[in-house]
C-alpha positions in Angstrom: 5.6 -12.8 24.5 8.2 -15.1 22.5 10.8 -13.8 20.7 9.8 -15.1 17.1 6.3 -13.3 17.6 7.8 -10.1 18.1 10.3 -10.7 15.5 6.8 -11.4 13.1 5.7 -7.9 14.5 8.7 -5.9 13.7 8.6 -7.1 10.0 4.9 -6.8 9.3 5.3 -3.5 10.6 8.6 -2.4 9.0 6.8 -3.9 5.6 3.6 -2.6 5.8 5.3 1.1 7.0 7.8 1.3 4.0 6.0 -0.1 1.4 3.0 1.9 2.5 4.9 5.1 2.3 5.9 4.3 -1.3 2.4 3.9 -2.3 1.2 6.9 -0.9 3.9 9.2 -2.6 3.8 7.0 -5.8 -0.7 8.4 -5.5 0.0 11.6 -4.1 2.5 12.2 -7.6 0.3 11.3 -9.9 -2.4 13.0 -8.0 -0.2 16.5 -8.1 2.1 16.1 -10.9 2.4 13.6 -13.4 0.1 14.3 -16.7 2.4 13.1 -19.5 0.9 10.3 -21.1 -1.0 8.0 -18.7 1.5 8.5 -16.1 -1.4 9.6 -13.7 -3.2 6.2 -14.2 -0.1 4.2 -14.2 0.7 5.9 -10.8 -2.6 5.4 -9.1 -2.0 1.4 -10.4 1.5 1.3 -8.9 0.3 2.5 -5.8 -2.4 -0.1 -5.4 -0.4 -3.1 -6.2 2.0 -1.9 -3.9 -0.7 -1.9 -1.3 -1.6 -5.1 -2.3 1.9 -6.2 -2.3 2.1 -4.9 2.0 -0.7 -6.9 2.4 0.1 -9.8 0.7 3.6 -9.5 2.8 2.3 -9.5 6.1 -0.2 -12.2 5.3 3.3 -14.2 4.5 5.1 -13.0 7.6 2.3 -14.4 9.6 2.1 -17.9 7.9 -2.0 -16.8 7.4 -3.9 -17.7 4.1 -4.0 -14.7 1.4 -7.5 -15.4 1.0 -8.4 -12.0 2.8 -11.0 -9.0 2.7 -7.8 -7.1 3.7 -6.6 -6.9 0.3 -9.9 -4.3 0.2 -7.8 -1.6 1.5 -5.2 -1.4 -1.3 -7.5 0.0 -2.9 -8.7 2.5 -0.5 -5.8 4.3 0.7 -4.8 5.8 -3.0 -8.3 6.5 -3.3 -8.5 8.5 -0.3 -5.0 10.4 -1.3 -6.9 11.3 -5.0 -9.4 12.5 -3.1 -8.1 14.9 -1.0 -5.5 15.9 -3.3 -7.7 16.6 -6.4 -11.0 17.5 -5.0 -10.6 19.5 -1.9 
């Protein structure tokens, strides 16, 4: 493998794991603890455009089109965190 695909590698996955982790504390928070306001809403929003920001990141890394169903999952991965926070 060359060395400026593995370099591509490390920094979509460094990207996608840290930004990633933000989102899913920034969901998780509003999901548990933030009611003031519409910090709850503004949380969940965060956290998707975060998501959508990892995406949009890697997509750049890799020289690829953002013109992807990928950008689908932003979306879901909050979703999933309301869910199991708040109704299980």
């Amino acid at each position: 493998m060359h060395v400026e695909k593995v370099k591509k590698y490390v920094a979509s996955s460094l990207l996608c794991s840290v930004v990633m982790l933000h989102s899913l504390a920034m969901a998780a928070m509003g999901a548990t603890g933030a009611d003031k306001g519409g910090a709850r809403q503004g949380l969940f929003v965060l956290s998707v455009l975060l998501g959508a920001m990892a995406v949009a990141g890697v997509r750049l890394i890799n020289k690829r089109s953002l013109v992807t169903p990928w950008f689908l999952v932003a979306p879901v991965i909050p979703s999933l965190v309301y869910y199991l926070v708040l109704w299980r």
